[in-house]
C-alpha positions, 0 to 999 in steps of 0.5 A: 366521650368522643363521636367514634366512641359514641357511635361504638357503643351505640352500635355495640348496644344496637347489635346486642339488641337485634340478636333477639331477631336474626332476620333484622340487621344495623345498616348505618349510624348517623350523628349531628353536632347535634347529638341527634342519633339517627339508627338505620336497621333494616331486615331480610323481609323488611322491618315492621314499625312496631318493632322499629318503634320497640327498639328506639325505646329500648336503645333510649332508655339504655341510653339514659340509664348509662348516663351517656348524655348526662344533661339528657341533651340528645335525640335518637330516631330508629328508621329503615332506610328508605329508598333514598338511601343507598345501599350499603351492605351485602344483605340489602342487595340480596333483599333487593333482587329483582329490584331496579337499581341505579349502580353508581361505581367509583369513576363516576358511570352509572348504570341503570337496570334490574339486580339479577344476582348478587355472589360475594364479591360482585352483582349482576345488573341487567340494562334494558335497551331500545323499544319494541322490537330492538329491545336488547339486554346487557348484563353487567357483572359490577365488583362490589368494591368498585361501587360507590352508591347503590339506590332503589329506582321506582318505575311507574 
């Protein structure tokens, strides 16, 4: 079996194991030469370790009981994604509003501010300029389809 159908299976069975909890959605599907599976699910109000720890258990034995690795020669690990992986879905920018962000979009500028809003096709990112008194703020309107990563900035 080919990577592409590796990966659709394992996405049709992660998919088919989250209907269980509509709050909890598949973000990504990564794979190594290795047959190291590394699963992205991440949830409107984050995902809990108990349940990501629940569903690499399910996805593991459904794995071995179809024998898609007959010599058992693969490694699966379920994860959220964490702050440093970028954003990939319409869910994720909506669950991260009122977050700083740093849009990198298709030509390479970046921009670096507070995800305001978040419509179907677009998001409002508002940059902060200047100190004290000439402070300014620009909201930037950022077509989704223009955007090529969206990561989580941490400010202290």
């Amino acid at each position: 079996m080919d990577k592409e159908a590796i990966i659709q299976k394992l996405q049709e069975k992660a998919v088919a194991l989250l209907e269980g909890n509509p709050s909890h959605f598949l973000v990504d599907i990564r794979i190594k030469p290795t047959n190291n599976f590394k699963i992205f699910i991440d949830g409107d109000n984050g995902v809990g370790i108990d349940d990501l720890v629940k569903y690499n258990r399910a996805l593991y034995k459904q794995i071995e009981e179809e024998g898609l690795f007959p010599d058992g020669d693969f490694s699966l690990e379920v994860s959220s994604p964490g702050l440093d992986e970028p954003l990939k879905l319409h869910r994720q920018y909506v669950k991260n509003t009122g977050r700083n962000v740093e849009v990198t979009l298709s030509d390479g500028q970046k921009t670096e501010g507070e995800l305001l809003s978040v419509t179907g096709d677009a998001i409002v990112v508002v940059e902060t300029r200047g100190k004290g008194k000439k402070i300014e703020k620009l909201e930037h309107t950022i077509l989704l389809e223009t955007i090529k990563t969206t990561k989580i900035q941490i400010k202290f």
